[in-house]
Backbone as XML, in Angstrom:
<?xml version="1.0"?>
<chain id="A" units="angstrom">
  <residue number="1" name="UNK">
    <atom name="N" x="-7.577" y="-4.650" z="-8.217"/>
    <atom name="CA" x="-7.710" y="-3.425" z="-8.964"/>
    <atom name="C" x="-6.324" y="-2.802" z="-9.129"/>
  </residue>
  <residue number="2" name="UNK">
    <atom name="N" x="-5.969" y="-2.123" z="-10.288"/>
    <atom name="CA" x="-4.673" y="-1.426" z="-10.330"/>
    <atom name="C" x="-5.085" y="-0.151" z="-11.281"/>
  </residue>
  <residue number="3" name="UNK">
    <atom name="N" x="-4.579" y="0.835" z="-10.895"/>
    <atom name="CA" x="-4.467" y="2.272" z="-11.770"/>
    <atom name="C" x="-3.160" y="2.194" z="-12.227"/>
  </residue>
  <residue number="4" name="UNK">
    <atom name="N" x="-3.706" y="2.604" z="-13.587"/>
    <atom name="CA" x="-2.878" y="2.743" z="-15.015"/>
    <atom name="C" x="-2.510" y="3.998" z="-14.753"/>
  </residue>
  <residue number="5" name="UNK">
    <atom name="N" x="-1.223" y="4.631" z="-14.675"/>
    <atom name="CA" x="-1.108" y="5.826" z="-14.490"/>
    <atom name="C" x="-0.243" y="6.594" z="-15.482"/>
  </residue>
  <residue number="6" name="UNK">
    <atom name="N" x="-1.014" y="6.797" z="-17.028"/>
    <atom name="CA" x="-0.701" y="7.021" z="-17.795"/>
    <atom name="C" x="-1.311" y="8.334" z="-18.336"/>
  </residue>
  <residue number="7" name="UNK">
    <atom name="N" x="-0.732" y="9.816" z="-19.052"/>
    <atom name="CA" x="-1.492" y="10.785" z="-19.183"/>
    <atom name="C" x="-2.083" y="10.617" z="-20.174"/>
  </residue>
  <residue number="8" name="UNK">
    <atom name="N" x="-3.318" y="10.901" z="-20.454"/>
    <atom name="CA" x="-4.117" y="11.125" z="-21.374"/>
    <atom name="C" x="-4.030" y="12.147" z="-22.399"/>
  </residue>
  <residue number="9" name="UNK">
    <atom name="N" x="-3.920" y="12.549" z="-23.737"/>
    <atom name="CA" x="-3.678" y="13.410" z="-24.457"/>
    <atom name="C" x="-5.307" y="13.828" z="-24.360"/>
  </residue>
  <residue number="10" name="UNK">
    <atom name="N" x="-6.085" y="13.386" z="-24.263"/>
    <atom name="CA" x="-7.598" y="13.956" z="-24.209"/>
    <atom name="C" x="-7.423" y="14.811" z="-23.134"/>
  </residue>
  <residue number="11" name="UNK">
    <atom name="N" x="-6.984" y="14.833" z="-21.949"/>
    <atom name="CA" x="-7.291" y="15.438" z="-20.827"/>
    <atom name="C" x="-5.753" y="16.433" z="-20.228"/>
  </residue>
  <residue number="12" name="UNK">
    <atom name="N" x="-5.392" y="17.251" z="-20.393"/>
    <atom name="CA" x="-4.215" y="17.816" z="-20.064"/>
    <atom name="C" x="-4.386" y="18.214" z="-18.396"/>
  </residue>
  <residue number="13" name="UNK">
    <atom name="N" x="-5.875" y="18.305" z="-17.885"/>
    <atom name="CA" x="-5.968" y="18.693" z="-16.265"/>
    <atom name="C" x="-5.552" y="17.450" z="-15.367"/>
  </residue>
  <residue number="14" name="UNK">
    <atom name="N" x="-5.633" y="16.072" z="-16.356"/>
    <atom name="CA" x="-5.441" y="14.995" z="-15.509"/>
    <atom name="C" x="-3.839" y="14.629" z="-15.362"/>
  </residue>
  <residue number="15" name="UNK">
    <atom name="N" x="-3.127" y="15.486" z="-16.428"/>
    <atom name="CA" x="-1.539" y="15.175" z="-15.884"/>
    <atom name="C" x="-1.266" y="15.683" z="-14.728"/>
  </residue>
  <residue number="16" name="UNK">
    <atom name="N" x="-1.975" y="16.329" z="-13.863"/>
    <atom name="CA" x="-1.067" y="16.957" z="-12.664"/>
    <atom name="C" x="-1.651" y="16.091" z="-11.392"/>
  </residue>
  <residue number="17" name="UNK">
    <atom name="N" x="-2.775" y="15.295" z="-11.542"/>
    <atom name="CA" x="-3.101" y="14.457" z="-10.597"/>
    <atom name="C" x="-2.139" y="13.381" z="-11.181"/>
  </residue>
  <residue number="18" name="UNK">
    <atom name="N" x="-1.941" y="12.435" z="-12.610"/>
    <atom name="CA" x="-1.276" y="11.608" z="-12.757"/>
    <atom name="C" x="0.277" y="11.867" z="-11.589"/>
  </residue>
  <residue number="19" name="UNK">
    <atom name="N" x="0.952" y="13.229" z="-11.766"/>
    <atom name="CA" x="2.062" y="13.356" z="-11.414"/>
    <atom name="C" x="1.954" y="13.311" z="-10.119"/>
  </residue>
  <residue number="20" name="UNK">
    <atom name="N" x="1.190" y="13.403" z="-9.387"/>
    <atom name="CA" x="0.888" y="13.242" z="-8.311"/>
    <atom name="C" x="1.009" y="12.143" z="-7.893"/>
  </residue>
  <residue number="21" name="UNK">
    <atom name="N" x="0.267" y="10.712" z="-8.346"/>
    <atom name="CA" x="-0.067" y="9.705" z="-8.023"/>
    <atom name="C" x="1.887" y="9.595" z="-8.372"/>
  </residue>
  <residue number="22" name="UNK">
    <atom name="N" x="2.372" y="9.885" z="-9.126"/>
    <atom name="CA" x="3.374" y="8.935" z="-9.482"/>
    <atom name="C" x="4.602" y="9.047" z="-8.145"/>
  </residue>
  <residue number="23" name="UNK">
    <atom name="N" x="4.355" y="10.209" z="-7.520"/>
    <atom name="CA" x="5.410" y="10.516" z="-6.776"/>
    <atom name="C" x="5.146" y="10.448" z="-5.147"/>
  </residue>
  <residue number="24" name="UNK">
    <atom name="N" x="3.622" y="10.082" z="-4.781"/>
    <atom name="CA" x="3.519" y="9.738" z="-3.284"/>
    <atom name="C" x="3.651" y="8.202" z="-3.344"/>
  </residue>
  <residue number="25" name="UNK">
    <atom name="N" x="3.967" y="8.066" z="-2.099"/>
    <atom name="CA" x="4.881" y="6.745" z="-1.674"/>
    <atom name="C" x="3.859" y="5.308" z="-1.803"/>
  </residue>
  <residue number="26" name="UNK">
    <atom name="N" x="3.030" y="5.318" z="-2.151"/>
    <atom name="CA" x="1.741" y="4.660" z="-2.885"/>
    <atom name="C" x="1.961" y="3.662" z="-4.219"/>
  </residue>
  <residue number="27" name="UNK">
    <atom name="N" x="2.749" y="4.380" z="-5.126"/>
    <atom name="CA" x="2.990" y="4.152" z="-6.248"/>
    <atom name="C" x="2.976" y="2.751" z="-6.444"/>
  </residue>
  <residue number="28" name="UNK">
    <atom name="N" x="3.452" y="2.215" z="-5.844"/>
    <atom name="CA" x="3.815" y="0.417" z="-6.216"/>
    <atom name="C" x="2.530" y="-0.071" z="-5.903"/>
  </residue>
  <residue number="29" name="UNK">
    <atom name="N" x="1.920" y="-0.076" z="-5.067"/>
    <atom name="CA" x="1.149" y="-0.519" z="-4.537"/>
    <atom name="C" x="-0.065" y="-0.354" z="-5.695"/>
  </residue>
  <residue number="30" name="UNK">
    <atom name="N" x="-0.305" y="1.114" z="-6.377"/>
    <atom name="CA" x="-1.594" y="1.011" z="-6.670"/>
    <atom name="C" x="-1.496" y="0.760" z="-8.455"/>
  </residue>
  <residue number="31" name="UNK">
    <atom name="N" x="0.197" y="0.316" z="-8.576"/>
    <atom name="CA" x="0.021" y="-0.223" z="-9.621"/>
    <atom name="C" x="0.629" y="-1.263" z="-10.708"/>
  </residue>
  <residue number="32" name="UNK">
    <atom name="N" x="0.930" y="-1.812" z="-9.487"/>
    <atom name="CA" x="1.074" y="-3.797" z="-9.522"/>
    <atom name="C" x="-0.128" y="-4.653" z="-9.210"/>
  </residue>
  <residue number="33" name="UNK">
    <atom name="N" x="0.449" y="-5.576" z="-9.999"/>
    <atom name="CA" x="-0.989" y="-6.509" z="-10.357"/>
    <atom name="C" x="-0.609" y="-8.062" z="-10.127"/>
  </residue>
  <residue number="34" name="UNK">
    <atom name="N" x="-0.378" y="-8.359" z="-8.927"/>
    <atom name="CA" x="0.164" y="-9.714" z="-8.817"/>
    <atom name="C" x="-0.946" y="-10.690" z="-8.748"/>
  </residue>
  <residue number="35" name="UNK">
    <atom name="N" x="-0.738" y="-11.537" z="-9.444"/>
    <atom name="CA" x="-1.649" y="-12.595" z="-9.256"/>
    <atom name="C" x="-1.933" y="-13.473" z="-8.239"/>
  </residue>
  <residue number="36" name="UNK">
    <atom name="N" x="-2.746" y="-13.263" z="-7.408"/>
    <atom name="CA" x="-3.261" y="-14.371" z="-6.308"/>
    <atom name="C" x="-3.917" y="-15.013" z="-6.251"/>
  </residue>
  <residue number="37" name="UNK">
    <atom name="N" x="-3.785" y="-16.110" z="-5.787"/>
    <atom name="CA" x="-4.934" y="-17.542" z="-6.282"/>
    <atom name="C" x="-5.770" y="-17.646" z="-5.153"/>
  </residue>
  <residue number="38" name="UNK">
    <atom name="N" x="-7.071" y="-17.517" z="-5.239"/>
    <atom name="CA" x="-8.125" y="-17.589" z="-4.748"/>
    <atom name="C" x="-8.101" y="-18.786" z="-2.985"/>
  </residue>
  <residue number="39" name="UNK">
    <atom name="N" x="-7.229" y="-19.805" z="-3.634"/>
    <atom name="CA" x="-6.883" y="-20.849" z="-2.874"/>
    <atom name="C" x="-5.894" y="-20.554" z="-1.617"/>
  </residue>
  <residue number="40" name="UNK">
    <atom name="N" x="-5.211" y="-19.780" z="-2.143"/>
    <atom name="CA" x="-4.336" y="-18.734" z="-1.107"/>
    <atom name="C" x="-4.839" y="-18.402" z="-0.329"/>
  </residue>
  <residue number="41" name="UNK">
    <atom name="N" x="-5.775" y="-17.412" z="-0.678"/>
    <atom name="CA" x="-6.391" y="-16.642" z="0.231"/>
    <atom name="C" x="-7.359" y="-17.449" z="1.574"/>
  </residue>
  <residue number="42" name="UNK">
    <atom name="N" x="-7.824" y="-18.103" z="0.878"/>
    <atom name="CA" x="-8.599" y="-19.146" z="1.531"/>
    <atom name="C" x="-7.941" y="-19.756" z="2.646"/>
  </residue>
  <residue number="43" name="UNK">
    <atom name="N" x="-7.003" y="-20.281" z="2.112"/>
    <atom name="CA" x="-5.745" y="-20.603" z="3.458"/>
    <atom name="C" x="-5.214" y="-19.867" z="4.614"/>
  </residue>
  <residue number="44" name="UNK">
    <atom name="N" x="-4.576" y="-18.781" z="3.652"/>
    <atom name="CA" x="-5.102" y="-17.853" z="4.587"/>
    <atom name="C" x="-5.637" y="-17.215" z="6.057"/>
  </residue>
  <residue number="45" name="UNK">
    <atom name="N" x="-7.065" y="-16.853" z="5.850"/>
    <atom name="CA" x="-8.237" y="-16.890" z="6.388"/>
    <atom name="C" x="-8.216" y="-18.063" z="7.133"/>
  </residue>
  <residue number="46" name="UNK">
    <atom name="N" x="-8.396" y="-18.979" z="6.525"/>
    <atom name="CA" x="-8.684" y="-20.404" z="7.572"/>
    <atom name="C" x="-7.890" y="-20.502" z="8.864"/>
  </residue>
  <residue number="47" name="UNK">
    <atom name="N" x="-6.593" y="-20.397" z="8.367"/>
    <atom name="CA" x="-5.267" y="-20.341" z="9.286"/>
    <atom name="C" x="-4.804" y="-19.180" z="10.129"/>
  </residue>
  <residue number="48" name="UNK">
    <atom name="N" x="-5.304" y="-18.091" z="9.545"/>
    <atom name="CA" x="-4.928" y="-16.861" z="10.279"/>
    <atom name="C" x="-4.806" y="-16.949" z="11.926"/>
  </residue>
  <residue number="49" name="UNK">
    <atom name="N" x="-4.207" y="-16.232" z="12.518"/>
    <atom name="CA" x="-4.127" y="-15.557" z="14.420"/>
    <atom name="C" x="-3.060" y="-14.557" z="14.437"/>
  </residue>
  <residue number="50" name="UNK">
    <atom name="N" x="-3.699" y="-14.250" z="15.273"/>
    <atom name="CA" x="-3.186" y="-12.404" z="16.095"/>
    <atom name="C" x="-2.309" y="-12.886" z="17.109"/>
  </residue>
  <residue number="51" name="UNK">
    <atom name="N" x="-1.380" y="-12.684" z="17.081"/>
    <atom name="CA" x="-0.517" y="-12.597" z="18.261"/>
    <atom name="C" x="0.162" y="-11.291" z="18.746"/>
  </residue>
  <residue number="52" name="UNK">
    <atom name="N" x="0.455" y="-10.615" z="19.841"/>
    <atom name="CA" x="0.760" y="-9.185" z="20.135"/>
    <atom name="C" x="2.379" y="-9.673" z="21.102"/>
  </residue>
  <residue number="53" name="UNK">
    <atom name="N" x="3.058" y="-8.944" z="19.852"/>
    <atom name="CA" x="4.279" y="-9.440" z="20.779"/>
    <atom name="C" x="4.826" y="-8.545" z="22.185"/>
  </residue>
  <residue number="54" name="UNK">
    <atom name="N" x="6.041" y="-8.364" z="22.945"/>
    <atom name="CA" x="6.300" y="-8.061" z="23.696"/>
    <atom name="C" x="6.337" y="-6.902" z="23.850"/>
  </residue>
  <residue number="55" name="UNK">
    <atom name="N" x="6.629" y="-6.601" z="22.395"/>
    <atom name="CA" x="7.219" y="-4.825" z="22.455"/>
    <atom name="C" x="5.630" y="-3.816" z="22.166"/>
  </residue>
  <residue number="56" name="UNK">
    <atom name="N" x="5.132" y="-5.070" z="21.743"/>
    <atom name="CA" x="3.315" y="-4.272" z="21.564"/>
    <atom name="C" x="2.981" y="-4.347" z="20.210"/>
  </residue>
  <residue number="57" name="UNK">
    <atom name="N" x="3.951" y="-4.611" z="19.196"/>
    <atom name="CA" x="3.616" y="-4.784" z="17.886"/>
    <atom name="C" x="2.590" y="-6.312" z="17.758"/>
  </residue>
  <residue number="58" name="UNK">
    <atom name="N" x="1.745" y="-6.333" z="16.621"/>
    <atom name="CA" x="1.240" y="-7.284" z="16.276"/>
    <atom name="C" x="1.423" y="-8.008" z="15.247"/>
  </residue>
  <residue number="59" name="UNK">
    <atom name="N" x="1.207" y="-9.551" z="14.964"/>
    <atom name="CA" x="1.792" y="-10.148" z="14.251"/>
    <atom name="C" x="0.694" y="-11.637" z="13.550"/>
  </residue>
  <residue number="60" name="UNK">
    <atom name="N" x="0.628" y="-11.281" z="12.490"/>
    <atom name="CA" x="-0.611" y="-12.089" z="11.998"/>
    <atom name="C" x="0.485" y="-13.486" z="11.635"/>
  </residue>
  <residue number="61" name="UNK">
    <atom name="N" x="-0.261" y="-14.664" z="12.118"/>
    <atom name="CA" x="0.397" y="-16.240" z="11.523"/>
    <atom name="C" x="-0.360" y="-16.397" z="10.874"/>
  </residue>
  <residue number="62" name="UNK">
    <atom name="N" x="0.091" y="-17.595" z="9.810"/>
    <atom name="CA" x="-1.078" y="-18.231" z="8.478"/>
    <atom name="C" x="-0.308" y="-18.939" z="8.319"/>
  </residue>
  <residue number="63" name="UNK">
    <atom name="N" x="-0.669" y="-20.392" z="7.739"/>
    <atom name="CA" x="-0.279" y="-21.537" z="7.209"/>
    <atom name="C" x="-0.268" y="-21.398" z="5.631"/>
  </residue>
  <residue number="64" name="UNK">
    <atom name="N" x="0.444" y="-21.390" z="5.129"/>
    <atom name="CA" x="-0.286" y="-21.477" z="4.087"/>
    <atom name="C" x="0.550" y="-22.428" z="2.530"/>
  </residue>
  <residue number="65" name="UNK">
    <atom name="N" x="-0.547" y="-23.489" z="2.023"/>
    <atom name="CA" x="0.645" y="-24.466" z="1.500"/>
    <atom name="C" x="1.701" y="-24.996" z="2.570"/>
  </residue>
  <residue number="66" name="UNK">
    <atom name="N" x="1.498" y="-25.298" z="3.746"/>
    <atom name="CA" x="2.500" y="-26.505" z="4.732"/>
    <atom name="C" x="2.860" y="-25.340" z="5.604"/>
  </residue>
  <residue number="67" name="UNK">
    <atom name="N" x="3.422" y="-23.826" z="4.799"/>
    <atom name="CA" x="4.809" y="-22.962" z="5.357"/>
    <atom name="C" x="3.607" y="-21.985" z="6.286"/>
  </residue>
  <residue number="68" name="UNK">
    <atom name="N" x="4.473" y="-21.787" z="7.230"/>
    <atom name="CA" x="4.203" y="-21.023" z="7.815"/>
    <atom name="C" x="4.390" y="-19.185" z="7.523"/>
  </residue>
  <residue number="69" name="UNK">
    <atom name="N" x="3.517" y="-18.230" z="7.380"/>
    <atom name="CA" x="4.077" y="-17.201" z="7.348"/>
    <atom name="C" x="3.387" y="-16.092" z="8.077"/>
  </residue>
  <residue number="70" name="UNK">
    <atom name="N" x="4.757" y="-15.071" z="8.457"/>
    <atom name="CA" x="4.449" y="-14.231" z="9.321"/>
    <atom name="C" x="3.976" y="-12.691" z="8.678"/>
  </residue>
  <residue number="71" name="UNK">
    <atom name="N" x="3.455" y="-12.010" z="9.218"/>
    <atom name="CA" x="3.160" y="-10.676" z="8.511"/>
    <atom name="C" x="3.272" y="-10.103" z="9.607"/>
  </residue>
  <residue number="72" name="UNK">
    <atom name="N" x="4.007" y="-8.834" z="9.692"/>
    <atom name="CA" x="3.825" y="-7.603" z="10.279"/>
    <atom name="C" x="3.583" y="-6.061" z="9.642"/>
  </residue>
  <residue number="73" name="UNK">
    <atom name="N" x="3.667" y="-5.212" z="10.395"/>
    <atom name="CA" x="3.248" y="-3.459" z="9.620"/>
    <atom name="C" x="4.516" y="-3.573" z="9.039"/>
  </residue>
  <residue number="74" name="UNK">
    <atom name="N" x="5.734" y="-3.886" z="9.187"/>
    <atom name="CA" x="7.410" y="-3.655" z="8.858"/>
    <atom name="C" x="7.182" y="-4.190" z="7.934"/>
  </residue>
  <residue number="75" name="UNK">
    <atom name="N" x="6.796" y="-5.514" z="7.529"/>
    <atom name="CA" x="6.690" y="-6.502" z="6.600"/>
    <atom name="C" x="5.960" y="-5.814" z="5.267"/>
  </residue>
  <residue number="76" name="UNK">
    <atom name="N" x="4.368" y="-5.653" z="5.645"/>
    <atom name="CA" x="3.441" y="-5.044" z="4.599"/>
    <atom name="C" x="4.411" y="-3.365" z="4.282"/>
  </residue>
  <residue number="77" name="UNK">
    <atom name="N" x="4.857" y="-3.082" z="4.958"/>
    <atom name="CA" x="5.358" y="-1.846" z="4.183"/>
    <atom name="C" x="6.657" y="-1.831" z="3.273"/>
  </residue>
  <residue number="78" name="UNK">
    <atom name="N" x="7.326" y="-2.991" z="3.415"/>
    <atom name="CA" x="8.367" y="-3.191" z="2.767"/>
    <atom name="C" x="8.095" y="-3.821" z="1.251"/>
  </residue>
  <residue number="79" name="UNK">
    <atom name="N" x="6.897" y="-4.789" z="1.372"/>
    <atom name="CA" x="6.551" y="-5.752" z="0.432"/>
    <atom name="C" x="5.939" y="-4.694" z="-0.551"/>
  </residue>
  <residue number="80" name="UNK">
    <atom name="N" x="5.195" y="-3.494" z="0.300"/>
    <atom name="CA" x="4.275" y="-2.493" z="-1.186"/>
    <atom name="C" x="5.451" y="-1.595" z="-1.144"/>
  </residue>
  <residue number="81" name="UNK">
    <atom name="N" x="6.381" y="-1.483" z="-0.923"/>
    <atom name="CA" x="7.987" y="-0.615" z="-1.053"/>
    <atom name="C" x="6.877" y="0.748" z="-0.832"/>
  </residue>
  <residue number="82" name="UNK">
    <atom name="N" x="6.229" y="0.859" z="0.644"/>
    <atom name="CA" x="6.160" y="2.427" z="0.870"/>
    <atom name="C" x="7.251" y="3.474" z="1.133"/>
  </residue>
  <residue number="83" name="UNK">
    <atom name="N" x="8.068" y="2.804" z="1.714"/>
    <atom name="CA" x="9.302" y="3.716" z="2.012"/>
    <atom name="C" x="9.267" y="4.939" z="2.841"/>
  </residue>
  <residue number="84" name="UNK">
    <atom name="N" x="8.817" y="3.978" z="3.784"/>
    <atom name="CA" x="8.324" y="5.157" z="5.444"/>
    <atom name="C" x="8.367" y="4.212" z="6.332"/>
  </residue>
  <residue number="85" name="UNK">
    <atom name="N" x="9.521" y="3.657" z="6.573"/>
    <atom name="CA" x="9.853" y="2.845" z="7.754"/>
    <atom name="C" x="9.753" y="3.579" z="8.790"/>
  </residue>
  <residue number="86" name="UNK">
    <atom name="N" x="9.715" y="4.770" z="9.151"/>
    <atom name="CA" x="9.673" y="5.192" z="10.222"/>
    <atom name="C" x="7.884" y="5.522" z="10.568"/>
  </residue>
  <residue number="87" name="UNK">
    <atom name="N" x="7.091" y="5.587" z="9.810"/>
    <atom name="CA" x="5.653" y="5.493" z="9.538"/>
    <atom name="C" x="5.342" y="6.801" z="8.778"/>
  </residue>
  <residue number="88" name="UNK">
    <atom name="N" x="4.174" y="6.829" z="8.402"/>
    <atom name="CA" x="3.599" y="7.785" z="7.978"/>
    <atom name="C" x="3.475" y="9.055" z="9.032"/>
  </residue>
  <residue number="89" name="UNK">
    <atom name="N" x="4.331" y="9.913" z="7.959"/>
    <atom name="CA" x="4.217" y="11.420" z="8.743"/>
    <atom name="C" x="3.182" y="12.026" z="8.168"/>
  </residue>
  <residue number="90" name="UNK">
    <atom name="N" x="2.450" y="12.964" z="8.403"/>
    <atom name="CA" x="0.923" y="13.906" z="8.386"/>
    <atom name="C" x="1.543" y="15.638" z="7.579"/>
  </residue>
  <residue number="91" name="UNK">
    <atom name="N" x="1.148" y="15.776" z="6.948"/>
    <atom name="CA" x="1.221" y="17.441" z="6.222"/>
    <atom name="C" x="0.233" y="18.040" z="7.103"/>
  </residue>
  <residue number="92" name="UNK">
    <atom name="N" x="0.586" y="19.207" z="7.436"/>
    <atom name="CA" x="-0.199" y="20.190" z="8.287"/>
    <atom name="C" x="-1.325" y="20.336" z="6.755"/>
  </residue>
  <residue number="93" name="UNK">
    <atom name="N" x="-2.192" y="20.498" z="7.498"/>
    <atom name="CA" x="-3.693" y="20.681" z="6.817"/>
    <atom name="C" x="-3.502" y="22.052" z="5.912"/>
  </residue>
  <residue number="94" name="UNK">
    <atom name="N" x="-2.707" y="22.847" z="6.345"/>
    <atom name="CA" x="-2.971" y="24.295" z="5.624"/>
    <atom name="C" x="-1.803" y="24.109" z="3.793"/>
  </residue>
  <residue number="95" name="UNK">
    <atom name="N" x="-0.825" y="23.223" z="4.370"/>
    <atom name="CA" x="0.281" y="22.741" z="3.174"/>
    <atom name="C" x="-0.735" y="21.702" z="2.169"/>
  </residue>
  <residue number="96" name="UNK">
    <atom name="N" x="-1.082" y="20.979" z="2.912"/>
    <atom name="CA" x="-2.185" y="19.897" z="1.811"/>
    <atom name="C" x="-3.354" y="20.848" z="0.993"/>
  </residue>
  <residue number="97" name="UNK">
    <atom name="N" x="-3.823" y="21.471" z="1.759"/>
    <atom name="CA" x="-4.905" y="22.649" z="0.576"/>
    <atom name="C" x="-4.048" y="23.475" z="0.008"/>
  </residue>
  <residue number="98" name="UNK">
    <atom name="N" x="-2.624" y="24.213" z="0.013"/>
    <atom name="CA" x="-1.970" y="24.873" z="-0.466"/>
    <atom name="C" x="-1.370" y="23.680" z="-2.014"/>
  </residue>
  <residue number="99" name="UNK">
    <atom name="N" x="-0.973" y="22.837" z="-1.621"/>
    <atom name="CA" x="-0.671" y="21.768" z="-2.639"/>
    <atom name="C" x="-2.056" y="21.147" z="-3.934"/>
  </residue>
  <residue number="100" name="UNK">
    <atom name="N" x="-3.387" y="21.216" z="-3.059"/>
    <atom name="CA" x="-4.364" y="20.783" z="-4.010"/>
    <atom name="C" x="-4.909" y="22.052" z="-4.689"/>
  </residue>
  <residue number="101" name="UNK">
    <atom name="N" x="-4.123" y="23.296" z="-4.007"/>
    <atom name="CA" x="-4.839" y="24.418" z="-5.000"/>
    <atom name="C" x="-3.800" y="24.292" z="-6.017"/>
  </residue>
  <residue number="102" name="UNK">
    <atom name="N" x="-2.603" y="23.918" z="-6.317"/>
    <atom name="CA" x="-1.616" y="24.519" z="-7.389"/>
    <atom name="C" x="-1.940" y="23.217" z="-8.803"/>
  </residue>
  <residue number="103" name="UNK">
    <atom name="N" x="-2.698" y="22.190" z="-7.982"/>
    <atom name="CA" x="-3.270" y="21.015" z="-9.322"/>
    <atom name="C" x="-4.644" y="21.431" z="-9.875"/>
  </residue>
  <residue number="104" name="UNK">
    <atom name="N" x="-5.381" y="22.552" z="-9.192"/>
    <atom name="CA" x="-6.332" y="23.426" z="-10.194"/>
    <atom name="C" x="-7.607" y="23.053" z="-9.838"/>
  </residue>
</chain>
């Protein structure tokens, strides 16, 4: 699935959610469309394991096509370019309803 995040001239209330979407750290993610082959995935799955390394992080293996590959949280956040290497920080609850009242 990918959102088109384009404003609508029909709808002028939906540009301020569009602008929204365009500027939390999400963006890539919800709107790239890479093609993955079914067969992949499959591999995948088949091959997958959990390993928990030393420091406590976890680390998924998969075979996939001969190669071996690794995934971590560092990894998946770099690949959807969230750009919160340090992780996701939290908005105090009273700033997040102050922010969804000014989009109407």
């Amino acid at each position: 699935m990918v959102a088109f995040l384009k404003k609508p001239r029909e709808s002028e209330d939906f540009h301020q959610i569009v602008d929204f979407v365009t500027a939390i750290h999400i963006r890539y993610a919800l709107t790239k469309n890479p093609t993955i082959y079914v067969s992949l995935i499959s591999q995948f799955w088949r091959t997958a394991r959990v390993r928990t390394l030393d420091n406590g992080e976890i680390e998924l293996n998969a075979t996939i096509d001969g190669q071996v590959k690794t995934i971590t949280e560092a990894s998946v956040r770099r690949h959807l370019k969230l750009a919160d290497a340090d992780g996701i920080s939290s908005l105090p609850t009273t700033e997040i309803f102050e922010q969804l009242a000014l989009m109407g």
